[in-house]
C-alpha positions as CSV (number, residue, x, y, z in Angstrom):
1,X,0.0,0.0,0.0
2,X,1.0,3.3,-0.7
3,X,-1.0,5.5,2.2
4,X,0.5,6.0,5.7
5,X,-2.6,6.8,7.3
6,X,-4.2,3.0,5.8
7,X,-1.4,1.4,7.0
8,X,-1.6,2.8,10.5
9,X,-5.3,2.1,10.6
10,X,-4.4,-1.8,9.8
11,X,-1.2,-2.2,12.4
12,X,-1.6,0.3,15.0
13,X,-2.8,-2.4,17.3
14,X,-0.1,-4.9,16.4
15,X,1.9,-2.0,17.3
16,X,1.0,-0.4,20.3
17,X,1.6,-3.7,21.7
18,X,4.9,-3.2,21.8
19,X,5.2,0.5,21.8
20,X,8.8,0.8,23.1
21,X,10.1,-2.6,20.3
22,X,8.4,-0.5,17.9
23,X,8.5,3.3,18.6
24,X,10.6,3.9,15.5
25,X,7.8,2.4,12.8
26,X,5.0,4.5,14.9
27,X,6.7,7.5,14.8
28,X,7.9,7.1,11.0
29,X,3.7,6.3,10.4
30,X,2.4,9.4,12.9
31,X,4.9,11.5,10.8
32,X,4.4,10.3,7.4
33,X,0.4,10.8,8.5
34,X,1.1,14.7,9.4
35,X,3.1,15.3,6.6
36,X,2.9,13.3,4.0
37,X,5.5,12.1,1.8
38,X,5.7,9.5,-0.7
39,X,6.1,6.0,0.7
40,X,5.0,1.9,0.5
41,X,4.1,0.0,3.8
42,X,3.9,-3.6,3.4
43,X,2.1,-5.6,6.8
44,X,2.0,-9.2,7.2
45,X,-1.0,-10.5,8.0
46,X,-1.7,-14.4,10.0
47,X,-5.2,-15.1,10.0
48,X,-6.1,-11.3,9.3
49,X,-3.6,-10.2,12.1
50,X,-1.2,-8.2,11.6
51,X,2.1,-10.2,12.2
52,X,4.8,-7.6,10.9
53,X,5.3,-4.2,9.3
54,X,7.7,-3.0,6.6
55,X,8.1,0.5,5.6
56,X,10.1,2.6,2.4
57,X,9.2,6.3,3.4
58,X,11.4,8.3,1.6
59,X,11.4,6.1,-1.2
60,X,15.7,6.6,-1.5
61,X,15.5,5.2,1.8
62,X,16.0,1.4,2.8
63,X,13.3,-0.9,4.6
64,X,12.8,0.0,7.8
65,X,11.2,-3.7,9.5
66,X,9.1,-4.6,13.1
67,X,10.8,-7.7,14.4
68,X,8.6,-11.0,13.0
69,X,8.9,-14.4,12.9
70,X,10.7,-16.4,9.7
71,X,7.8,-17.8,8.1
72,X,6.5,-13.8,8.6
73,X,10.0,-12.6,6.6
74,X,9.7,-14.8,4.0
75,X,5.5,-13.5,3.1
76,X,7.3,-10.1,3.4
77,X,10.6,-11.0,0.8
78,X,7.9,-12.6,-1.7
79,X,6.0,-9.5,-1.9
């Protein structure tokens, strides 16, 4: 997806359950939200939970990942 605010919406909860593990991916999504800048989350999903988070905001920039399990990585590398 290419929307900050959608992908927030989807993994805040996943999240906020580890605020402190994941502070850097919910401050990237809070900022991309406020001021928006071009950007493609990808969330992992397990039985329409959100497993793990992926972020390119800037675009120049690399991945930024929420720790997840192997089988979660690999869903993640194939898309």
């Amino acid at each position: 997806m290419e929307d900050a605010t959608a992908a927030l919406a989807l993994a805040e909860s996943f999240l906020l359950r580890r605020p402190v593990e994941h502070n850097l991916v919910l401050s990237l999504l809070h900022q991309r939200r406020v001021q928006p800048e071009p950007g493609l989350y990808w969330a992992v999903l397990d039985d329409g939970e959100v497993v793990g988070l992926a972020l390119r905001s800037p675009l120049d920039f690399v991945a930024t990942l929420t720790p997840m399990s192997a089988p979660a990585v690999a869903v993640l590398v194939d898309a």
